[in-house]
FIPA-981140 format. One line per field, with one value per residue (C-alpha): x, y, z; residue in one letter. Coordinates in steps of 0.001 Angstrom, whole numbers, padded with zeros to 6 digits, always signed. Layout:
N
east <- X/...;
north <- Y/...;
up <- Z/...;
r <- A/...;
END
This chain:
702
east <- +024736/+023040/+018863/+016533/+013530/+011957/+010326/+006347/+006003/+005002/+001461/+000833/+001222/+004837/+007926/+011023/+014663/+015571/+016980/+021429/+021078/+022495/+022311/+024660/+024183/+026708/+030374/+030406/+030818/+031264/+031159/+034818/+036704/+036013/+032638/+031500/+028233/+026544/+025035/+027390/+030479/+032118/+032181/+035151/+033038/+029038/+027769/+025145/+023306/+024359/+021871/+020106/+021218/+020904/+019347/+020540/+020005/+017058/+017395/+015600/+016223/+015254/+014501/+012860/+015916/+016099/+016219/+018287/+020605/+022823/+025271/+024476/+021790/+021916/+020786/+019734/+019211/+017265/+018980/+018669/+019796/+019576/+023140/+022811/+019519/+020233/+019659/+022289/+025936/+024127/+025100/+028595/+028906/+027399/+029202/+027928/+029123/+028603/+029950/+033183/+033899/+033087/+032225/+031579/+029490/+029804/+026906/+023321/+022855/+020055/+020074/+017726/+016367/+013011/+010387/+008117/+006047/+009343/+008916/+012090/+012412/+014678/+015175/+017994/+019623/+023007/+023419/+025763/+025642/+026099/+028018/+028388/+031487/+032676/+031695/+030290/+026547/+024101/+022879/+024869/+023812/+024089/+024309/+024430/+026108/+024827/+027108/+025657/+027863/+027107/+029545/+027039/+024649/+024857/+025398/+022504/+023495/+020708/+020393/+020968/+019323/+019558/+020566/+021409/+024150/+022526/+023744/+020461/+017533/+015077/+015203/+011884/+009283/+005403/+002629/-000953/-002578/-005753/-005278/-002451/-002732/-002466/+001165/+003645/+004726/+001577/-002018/-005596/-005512/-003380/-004310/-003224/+000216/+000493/-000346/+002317/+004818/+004310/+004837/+008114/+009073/+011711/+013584/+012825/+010202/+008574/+005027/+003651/+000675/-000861/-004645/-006735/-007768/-011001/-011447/-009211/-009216/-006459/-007283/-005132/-004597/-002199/+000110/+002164/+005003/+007696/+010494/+014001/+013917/+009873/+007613/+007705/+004215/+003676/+001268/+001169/-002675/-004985/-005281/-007641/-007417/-010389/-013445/-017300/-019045/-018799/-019161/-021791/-020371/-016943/-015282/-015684/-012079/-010872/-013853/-013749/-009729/-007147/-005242/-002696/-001079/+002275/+004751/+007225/+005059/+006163/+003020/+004564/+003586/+000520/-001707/-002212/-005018/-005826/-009707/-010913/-014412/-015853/-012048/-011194/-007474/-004700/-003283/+000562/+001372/+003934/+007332/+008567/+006230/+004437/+005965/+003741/+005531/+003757/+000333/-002854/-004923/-008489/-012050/-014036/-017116/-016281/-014767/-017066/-018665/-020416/-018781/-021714/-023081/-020409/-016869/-014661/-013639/-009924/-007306/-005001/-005388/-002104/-001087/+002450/+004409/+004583/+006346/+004755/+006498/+005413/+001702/-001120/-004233/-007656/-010715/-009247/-008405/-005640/-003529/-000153/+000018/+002775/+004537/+007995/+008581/+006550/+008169/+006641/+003088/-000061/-002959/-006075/-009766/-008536/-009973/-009303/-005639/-003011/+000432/-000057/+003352/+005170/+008857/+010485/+007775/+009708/+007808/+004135/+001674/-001956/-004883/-007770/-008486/-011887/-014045/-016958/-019088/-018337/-018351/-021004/-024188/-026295/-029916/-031390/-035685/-037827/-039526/-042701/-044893/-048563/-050096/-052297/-049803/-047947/-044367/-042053/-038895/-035755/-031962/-029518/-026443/-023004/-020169/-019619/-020289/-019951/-020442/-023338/-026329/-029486/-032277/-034582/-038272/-040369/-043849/-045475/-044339/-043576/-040542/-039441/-035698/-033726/-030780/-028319/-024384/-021874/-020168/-020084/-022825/-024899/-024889/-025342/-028804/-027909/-026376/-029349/-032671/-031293/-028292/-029866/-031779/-034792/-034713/-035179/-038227/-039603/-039670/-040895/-044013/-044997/-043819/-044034/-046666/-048734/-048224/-049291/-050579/-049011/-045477/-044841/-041280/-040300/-036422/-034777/-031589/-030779/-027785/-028381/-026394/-026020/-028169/-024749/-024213/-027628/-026802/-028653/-026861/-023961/-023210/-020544/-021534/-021929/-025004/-027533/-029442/-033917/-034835/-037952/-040121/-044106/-045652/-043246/-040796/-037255/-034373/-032260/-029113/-026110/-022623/-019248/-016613/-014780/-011619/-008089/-004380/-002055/+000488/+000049/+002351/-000304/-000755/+001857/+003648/+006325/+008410/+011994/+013636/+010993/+011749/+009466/+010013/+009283/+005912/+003202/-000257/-003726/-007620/-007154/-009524/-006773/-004777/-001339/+001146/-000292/+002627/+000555/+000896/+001681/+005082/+008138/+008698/+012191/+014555/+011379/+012341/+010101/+011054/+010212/+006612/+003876/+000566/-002790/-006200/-009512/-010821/-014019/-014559/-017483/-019931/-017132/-013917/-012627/-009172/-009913/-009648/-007402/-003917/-001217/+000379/+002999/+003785/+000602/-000576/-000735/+001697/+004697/+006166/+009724/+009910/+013470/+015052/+011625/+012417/+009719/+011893/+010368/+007240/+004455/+000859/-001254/-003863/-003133/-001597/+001152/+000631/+003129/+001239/+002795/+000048/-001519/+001625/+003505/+005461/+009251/+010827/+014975/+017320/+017463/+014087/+013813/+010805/+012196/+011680/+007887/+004864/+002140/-001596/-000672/+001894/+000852/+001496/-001190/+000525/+003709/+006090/+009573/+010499/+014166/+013019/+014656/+011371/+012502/+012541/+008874/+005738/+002688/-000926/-000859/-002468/-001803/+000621/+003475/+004307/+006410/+009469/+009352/+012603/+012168/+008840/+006911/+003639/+001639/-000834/-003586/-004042/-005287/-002316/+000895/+001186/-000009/-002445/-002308/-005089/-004795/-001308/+000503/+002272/+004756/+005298/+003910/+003599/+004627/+006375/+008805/+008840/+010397/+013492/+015354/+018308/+017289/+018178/+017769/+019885/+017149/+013691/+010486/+011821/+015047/+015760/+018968/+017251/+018873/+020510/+018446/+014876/+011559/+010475/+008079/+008769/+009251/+011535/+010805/+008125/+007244/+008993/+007007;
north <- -012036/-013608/-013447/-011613/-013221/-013033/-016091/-015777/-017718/-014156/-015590/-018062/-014780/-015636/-013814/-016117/-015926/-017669/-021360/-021165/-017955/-016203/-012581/-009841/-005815/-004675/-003324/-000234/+003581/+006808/+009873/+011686/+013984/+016822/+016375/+019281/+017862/+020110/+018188/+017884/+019069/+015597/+015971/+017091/+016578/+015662/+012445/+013483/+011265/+011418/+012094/+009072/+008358/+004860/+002197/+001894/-000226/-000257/+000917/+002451/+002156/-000514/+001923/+005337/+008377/+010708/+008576/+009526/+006979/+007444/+004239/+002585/+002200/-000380/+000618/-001314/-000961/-003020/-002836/-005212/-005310/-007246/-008265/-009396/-011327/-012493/-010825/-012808/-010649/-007720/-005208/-004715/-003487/-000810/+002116/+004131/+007678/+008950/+012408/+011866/+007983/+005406/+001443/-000767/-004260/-006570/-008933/-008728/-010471/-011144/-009101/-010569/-008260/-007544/-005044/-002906/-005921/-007511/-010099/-011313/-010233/-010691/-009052/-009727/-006412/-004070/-003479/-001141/+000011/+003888/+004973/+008015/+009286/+010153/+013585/+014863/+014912/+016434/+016100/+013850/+013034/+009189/+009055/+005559/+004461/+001459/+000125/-002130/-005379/-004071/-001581/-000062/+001073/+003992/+003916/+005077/+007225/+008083/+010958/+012609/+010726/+012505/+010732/+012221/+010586/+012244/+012048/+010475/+008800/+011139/+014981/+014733/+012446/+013458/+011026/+010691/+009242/+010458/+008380/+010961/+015016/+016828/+018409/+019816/+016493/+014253/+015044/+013924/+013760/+013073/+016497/+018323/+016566/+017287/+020821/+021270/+019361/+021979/+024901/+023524/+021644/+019341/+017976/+014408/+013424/+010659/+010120/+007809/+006741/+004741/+004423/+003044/+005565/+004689/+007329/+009197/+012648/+014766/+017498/+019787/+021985/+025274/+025484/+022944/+021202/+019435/+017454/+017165/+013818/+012269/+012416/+008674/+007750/+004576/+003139/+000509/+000343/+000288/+002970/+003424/+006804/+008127/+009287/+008674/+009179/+011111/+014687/+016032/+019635/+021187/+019350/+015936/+014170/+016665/+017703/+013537/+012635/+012810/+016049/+016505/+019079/+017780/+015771/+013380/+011151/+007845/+005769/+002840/-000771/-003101/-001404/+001203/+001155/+004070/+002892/+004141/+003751/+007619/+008521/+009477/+009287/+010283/+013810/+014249/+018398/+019138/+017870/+014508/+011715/+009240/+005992/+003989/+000486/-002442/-001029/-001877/-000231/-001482/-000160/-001671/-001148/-004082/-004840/-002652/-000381/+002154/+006106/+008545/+006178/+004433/+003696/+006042/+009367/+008967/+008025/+007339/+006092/+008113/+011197/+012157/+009529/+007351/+004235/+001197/-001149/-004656/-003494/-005093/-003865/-004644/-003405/-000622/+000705/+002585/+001059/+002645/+004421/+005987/+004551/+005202/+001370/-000988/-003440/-006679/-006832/-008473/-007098/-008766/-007962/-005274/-003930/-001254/-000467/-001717/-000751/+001505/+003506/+002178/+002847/-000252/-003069/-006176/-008793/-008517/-010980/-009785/-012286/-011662/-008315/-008122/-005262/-006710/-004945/-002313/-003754/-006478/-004426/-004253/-003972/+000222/+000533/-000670/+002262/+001659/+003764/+002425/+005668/+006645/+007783/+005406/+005910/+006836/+006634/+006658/+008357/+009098/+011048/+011107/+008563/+006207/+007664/+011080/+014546/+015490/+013450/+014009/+011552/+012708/+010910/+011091/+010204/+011321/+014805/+015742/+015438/+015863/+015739/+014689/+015961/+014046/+014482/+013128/+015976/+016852/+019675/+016719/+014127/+017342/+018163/+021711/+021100/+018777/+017656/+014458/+012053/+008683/+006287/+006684/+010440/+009478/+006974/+009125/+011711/+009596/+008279/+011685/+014814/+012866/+010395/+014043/+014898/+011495/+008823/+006397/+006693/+004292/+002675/+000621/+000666/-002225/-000624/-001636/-000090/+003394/+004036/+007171/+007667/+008431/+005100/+003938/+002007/-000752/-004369/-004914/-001020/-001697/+001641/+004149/+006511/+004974/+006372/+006634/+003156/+002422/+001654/+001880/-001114/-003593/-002161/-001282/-002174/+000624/-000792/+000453/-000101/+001804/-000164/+000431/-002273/-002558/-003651/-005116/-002755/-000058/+002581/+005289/+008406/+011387/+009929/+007670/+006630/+005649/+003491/+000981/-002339/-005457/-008534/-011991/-010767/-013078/-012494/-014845/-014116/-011155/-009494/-007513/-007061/-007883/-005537/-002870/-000714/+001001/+004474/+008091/+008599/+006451/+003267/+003202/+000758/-001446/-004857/-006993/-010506/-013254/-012481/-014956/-013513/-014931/-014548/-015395/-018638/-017961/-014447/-011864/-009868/-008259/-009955/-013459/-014452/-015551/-012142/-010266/-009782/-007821/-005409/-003137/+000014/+001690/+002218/+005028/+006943/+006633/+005861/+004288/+001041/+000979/-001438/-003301/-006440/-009173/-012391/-015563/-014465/-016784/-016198/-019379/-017794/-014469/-013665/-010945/-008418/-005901/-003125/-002011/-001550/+001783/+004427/+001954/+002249/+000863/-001412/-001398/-004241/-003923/-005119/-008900/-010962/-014100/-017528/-016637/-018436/-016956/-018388/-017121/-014515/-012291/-008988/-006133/-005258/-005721/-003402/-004244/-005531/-005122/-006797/-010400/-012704/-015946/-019240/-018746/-021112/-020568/-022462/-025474/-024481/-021062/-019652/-017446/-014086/-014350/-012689/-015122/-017621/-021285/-020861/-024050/-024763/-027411/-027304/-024832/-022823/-026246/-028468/-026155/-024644/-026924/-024761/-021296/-019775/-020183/-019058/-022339/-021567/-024745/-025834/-029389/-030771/-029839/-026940/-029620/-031385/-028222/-026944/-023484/-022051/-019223/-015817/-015153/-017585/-018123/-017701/-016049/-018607/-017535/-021142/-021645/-022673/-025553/-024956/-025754/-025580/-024757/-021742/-018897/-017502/-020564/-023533/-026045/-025216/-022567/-023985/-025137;
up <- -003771/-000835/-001351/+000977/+003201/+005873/+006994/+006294/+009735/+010111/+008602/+011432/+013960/+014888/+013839/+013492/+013586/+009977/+010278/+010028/+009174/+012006/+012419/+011417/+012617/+009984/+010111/+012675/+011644/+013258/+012158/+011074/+013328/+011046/+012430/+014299/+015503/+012570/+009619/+006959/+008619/+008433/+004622/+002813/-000622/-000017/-002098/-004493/-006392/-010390/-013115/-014008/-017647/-017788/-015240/-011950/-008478/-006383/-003008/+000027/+003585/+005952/+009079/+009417/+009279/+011803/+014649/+017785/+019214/+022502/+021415/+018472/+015639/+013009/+009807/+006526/+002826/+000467/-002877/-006306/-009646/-012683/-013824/-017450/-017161/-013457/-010082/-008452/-007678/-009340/-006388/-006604/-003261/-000853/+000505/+003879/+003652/+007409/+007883/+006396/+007183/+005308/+005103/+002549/+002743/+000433/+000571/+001916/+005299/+007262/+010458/+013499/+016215/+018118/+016936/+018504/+020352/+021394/+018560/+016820/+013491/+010427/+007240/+004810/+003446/+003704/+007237/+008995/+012444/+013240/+016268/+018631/+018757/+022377/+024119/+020821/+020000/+017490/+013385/+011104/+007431/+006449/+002343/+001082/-002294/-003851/-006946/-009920/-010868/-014154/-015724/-017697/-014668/-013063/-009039/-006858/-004162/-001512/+001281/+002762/+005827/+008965/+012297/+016211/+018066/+021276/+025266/+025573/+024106/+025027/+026132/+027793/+029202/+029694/+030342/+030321/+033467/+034913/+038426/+038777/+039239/+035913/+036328/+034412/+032914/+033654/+031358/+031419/+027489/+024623/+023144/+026554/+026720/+022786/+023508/+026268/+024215/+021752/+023860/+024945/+021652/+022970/+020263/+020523/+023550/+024809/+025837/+028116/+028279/+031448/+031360/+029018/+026271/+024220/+020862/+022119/+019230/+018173/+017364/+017073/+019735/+019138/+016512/+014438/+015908/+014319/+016491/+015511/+016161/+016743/+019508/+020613/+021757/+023740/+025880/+029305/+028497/+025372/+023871/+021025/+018925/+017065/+016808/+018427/+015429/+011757/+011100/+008809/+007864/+006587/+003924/+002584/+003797/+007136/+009044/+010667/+010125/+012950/+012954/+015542/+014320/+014419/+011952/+012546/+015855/+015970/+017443/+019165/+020268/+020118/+023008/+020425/+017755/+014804/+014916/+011290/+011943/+012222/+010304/+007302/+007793/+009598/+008628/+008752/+008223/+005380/+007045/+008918/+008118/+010878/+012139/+012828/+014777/+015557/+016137/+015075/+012313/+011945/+011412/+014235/+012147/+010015/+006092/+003896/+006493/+004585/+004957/+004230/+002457/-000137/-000048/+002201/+000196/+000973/-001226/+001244/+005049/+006255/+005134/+003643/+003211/+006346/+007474/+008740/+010323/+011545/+012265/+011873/+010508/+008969/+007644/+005620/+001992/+000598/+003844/+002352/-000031/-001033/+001531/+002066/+003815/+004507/+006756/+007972/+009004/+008553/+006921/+006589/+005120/+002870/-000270/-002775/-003142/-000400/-001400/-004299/-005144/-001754/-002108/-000452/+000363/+002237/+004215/+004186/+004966/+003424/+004020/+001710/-000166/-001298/-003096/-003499/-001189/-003345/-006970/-006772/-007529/-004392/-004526/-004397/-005521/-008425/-010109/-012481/-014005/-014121/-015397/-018311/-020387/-022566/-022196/-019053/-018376/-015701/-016522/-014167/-015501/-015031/-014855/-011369/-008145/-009364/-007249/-008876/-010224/-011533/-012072/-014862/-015012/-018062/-019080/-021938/-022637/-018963/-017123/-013241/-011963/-008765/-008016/-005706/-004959/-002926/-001380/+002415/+002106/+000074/+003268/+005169/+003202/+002152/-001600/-003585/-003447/-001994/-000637/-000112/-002251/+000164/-000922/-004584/-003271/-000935/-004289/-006384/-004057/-002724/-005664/-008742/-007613/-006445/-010267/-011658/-009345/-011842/-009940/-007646/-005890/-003761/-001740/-001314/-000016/+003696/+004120/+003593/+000469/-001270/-004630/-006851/-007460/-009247/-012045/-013872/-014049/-015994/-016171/-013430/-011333/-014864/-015065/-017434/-020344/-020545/-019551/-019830/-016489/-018309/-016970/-015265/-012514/-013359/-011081/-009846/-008469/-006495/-007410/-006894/-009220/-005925/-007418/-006364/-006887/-004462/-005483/-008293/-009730/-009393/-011919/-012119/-008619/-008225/-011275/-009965/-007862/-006111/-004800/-002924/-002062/+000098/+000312/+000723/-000329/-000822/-001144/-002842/-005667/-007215/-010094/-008662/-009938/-012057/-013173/-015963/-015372/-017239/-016324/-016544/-015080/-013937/-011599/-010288/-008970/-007587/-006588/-003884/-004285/-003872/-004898/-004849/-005656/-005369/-007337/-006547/-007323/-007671/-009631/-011401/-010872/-012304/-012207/-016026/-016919/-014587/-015319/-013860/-016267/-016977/-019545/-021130/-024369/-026159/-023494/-024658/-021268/-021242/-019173/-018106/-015357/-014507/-012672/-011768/-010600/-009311/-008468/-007904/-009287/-010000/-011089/-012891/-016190/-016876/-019780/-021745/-022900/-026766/-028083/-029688/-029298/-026925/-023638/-024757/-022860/-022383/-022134/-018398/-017984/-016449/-016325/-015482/-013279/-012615/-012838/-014421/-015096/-018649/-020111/-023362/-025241/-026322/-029579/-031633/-030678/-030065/-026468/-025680/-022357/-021149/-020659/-019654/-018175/-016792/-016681/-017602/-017215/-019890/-022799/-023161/-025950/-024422/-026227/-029277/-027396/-024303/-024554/-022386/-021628/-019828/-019423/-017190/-014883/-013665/-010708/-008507/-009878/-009660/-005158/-002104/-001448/-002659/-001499/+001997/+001815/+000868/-002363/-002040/-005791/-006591/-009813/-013003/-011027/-010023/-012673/-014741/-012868/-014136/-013338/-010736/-011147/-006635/-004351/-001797/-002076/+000017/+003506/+002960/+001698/-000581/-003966/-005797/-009117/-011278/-009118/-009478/-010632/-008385/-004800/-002559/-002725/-001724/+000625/+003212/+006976/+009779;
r <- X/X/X/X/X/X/X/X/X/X/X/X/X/X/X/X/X/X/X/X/X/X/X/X/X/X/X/X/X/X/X/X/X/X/X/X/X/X/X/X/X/X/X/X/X/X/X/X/X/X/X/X/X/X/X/X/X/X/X/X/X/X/X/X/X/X/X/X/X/X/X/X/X/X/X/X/X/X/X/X/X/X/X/X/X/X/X/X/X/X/X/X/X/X/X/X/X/X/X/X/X/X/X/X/X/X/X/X/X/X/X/X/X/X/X/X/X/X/X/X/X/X/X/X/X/X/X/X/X/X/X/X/X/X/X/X/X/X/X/X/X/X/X/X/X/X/X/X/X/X/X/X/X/X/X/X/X/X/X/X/X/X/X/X/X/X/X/X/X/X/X/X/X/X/X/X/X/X/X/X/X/X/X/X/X/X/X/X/X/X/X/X/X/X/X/X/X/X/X/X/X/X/X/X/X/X/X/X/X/X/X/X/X/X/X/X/X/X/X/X/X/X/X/X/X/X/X/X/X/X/X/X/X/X/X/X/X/X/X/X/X/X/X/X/X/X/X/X/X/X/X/X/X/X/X/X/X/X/X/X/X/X/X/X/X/X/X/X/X/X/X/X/X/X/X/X/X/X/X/X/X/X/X/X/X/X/X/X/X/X/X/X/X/X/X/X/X/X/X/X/X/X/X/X/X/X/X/X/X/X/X/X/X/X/X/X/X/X/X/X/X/X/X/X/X/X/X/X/X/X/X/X/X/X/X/X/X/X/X/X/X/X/X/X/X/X/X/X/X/X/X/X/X/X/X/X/X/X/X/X/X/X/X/X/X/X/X/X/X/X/X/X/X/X/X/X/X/X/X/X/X/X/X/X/X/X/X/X/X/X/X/X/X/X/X/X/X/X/X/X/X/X/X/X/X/X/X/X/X/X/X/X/X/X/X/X/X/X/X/X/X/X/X/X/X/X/X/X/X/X/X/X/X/X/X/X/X/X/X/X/X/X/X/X/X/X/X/X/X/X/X/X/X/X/X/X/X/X/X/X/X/X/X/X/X/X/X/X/X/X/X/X/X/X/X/X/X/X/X/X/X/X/X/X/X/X/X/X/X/X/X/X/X/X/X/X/X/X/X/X/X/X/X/X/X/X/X/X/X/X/X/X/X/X/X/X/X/X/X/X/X/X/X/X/X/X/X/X/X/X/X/X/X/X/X/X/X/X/X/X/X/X/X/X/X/X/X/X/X/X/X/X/X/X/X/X/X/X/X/X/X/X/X/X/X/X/X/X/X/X/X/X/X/X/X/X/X/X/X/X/X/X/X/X/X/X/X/X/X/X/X/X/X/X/X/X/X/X/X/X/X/X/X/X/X/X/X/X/X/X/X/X/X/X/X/X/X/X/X/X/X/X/X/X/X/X/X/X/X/X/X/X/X/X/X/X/X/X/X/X/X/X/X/X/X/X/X/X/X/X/X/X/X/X/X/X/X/X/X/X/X/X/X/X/X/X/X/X/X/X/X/X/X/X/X/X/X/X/X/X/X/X/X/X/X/X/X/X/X/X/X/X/X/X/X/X/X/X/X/X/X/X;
END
């Protein structure tokens, strides 16, 4: 099977059309005659995807569903498999089942066109390219059948995805321009046009917008509205939605987000920005999830702006699912999770998670990922007790950051508390005796020091943090027991353990069918792929991934002690169909975790033609699991079950120069070729046979 990639030119802030590649938009289908123009009708039996009783392929769409086309509309999948301990020819073939007809394409291909910011773009995957049949419009269901090489897979069949052959693009345009009178069509607001869209629900409209829009709200107006298509939202001038500054009331995560009111808007085009800086997030209602295409996402307030005093409360930066294609953001946390694609993009200054539990990730660019603003400890007050008697101490319960807190002082036999919290009536002053660290000073030099002069402290917080996160150093953000402060000052410090994985299988989410790859990543403080969770792991394949981190690192990070990781111990999950091919990381290791009551691991499972800084077990349990023909960091001992394992080099000797994006292999890398188990790598380069092992071969194009 022909590889995937998409050149990571993308990293140098041009898109390009891969070299002798070409570009292919698929065979063409139409719908059958049986097709009424109701969803389904085409059908003489419906596709349905078979019980999963054994692994099967890994596949997701390329595009957002439920698009509405008036010609054509080429449509992708991404879809792997490991074929007896090799990823090349492991898809069969894939089958397009639109209402009633059918198509079936053989080989990936890479398919050029130009995205939202009229910048060429390519992606290698199973393309096929929908058509309207004449005079006949309305809802037809796309399922797509994905076949394993392997007789002993299952297929995968997914959909139904809903598309609209439609007499037009767009059933009706509105704008927003305030040189203009406000009309029927024509607003002064986003909010207003949303509102009037509402009213007349049109089932897939366009807005417009003209004039420059700076935190621009929505909030909400009337009731919910959900297109049949998406309410296309573009922009002729900058436009910049948000808001002026952060709430103090309501709830902790939806009294400062963006709530339109409205699922399924597709935000279109660089002239429009999601500014994060006084937002929580982005709140999609139950229903069709936001595209958002080519914009920018960025908290103008800087990397590791303070929100009410720590690390923003959200766990997510988009609500319910969304799809980002080719934008470009920075600043942020939690950029996509859950994700159903993530197409293209650049993201840059990140921290915390970025793609936890994404369903189809496919060529990213991140630049730098970094928590420390939020894991180094950070100076809060000294607190000493100079008084007659001749003990006192400090305590602050709870665990890291938690919603309640109390500090308890003691001297002698008398004791005062503090109580502190982190929740929105907290910051708002009505739910504790304090939020801020300069609460807990201004306490301790007025109250306590009124009860015994002896109390003094001084705050050495700047940034206005909030008093949940006093810890002492080396306690990584945990409460601390009585310390004692009689005499010399103690040093309250502040610290989140705010830390972060590039992408993460999350608790109790996502547990099938997940696929990245020619992703390129560098600077980053994470661990890199973290599928240690409570549920199953099954049909993961990751390849084409180059993945770097920080040399340097921070208070609490090394990359001597990171490692990515999959299964769990003591959960018992079952690791079935887990694929990490030729991925490069020079300087983190890759652990199986079987130890305790261990995760199993099937005979599906390929970890093969990577490098790793060094490549272990945690325990002794069986591994059915291929692990082969990697290379790890000379000196380190591979796990008893890896076969043709090499080692050489460090993290300086093995890429050109990995952590500014370079991961070219030099060295020992070359000096150690493997047969590969992908046909091309990250560039879309056809590897040699044997070649070096890792994402790129030989290097990255200029």
């Amino acid at each position: 099977m022909p590889g995937f990639g998409q050149t990571p030119a993308a990293r140098r802030g041009n898109f390009v059309t891969l070299a002798g590649s070409g570009s292919f938009a698929g065979p063409e289908i139409s719908p059958s005659q049986a097709w009424t123009g109701t969803a389904a009708s085409g059908f003489a039996t419906i596709p349905s995807d078979p019980i999963r009783t054994t692994a099967k392929p890994a596949a997701r769409l390329l595009v957002p569903p439920g698009q509405f086309f008036s010609r054509k509309l080429t449509v992708g999948v991404a879809a792997a498999a490991n074929n007896g301990g090799t990823l090349i020819g492991g898809i069969a073939n894939v089958r397009f089942h639109f209402e009633g007809n059918t198509v079936d394409v053989a080989d990936a291909t890479p398919f050029t066109f130009k995205d939202a910011n009229r910048n060429e773009v390519t992606y290698w995957g199973y393309w096929a390219t929908l058509t309207k049949p004449a005079n006949l419009t309305g809802e037809a269901h796309l399922f797509v059948e994905v076949v394993p090489a392997d007789p002993t897979m299952q297929a995968r069949i997914i959909g139904p995805y809903s598309f609209f052959p439609s007499a037009s693009l767009h059933d009706a345009q509105y704008t927003v321009d305030t040189t203009q009178p406000a009309t029927g069509s024509n607003f002064h607001s986003f909010d207003s046009a949303l509102l009037q869209i509402k009213i007349e629900s049109p089932a897939n409209p366009r807005l417009l917008i003209k004039v420059p829009l700076e935190n621009e709200p929505m909030n909400g107006l009337g009731s919910s509205y959900t297109p049949t298509g998406y309410l296309t939202v573009e922009a002729t001038a900058p436009v910049t939605f948000g808001r002026s500054s952060i709430n103090s009331t309501a709830t902790v995560d939806s009294d400062s987000n963006l709530r339109p009111k409205a699922s399924g808007i597709w935000l279109k085009g660089g002239n429009i920005t999601i500014d994060y800086a006084n937002v929580d997030h982005l709140f999609a209602e139950s229903g069709k999830s936001y595209v958002l295409d080519g914009i920018n996402m960025t908290n103008s307030r800087g990397a590791g702006a303070l929100w009410r005093g720590g690390p923003y409360f959200t766990g997510f930066r988009v609500r319910n699912d969304p799809y980002l294609l080719e934008v470009s953001a920075s600043n942020l946390e939690n950029i996509a999770v859950a994700a159903n694609l993530v197409r293209g993009g650049t993201f840059s200054m990140m921290s915390r998670d970025i793609f936890a539990d994404a369903r189809c990730l496919v060529g990213t660019q991140v630049a730098t990922q970094n928590d420390s603003p939020f894991n180094n400890d950070a100076p809060a007050f000294d607190v000493q007790y100079s008084g007659s008697e001749s003990s006192a101490t400090l305590a602050r319960s709870g665990a890291v950051d938690p919603n309640d807190a109390t500090y308890t002082f003691a001297w002698g036999s008398n004791s005062a508390t503090f109580s502190v919290g982190k929740q929105a009536t907290d910051y708002a002053g009505t739910g504790s005796d304090g939020y801020l660290f300069s609460d807990v000073v201004d306490f301790i030099n007025t109250t306590l020091a009124g009860q015994d002069p002896g109390w003094s402290a001084t705050l050495n917080d700047s940034d206005g943090r909030r008093a949940s996160s006093g810890t002492l150093i080396g306690r990584k953000g945990q409460g601390f027991p009585a310390t004692d402060c009689k005499g010399s000052a103690l040093e309250v410090l502040s610290n989140f353990d705010a830390h972060g994985d590039w992408y993460q299988q999350r608790f109790n989410l996502q547990s099938e069918n997940v696929i990245a790859y020619d992703n390129l990543a560098f600077d980053m403080q994470t661990q890199n792929i973290f599928l240690s969770s409570n549920v199953d792991a099954r049909d993961f394949v990751f390849f084409n991934n180059a993945l770097g981190n920080d040399p340097v690192g921070s208070d609490y990070f090394s990359d001597t002690v990171v490692f990515s990781q999959i299964g769990r111990s003591n959960q018992s999950t079952a690791i079935s169909h887990v694929v990490v091919a030729h991925c490069s990381m020079p300087n983190q290791g890759f652990s199986f975790r079987n130890d305790g009551t261990p995760s199993t691991f099937d005979s599906y499972c390929l970890i093969a033609n990577n490098v790793f800084a060094r490549l272990v077990e945690n325990g002794s349990a069986p591994i059915e699991a291929l692990v082969t023909d990697n290379h790890i960091h000379a000196g380190e001992t591979p796990m008893d079950d890896a076969l043709a394992t090499t080692t050489g080099g460090d993290r300086d000797s093995l890429f050109a120069d990995f952590n500014a994006g370079d991961f070219a292999p030099v060295g020992t890398l070359l000096a150690n070729p493997k047969t590969p188990v992908f046909e091309r790598d990250l560039a879309a380069t056809v590897r040699d046979a044997p070649g070096p092992v890792g994402a790129l071969y030989p290097s990255i194009p200029e």
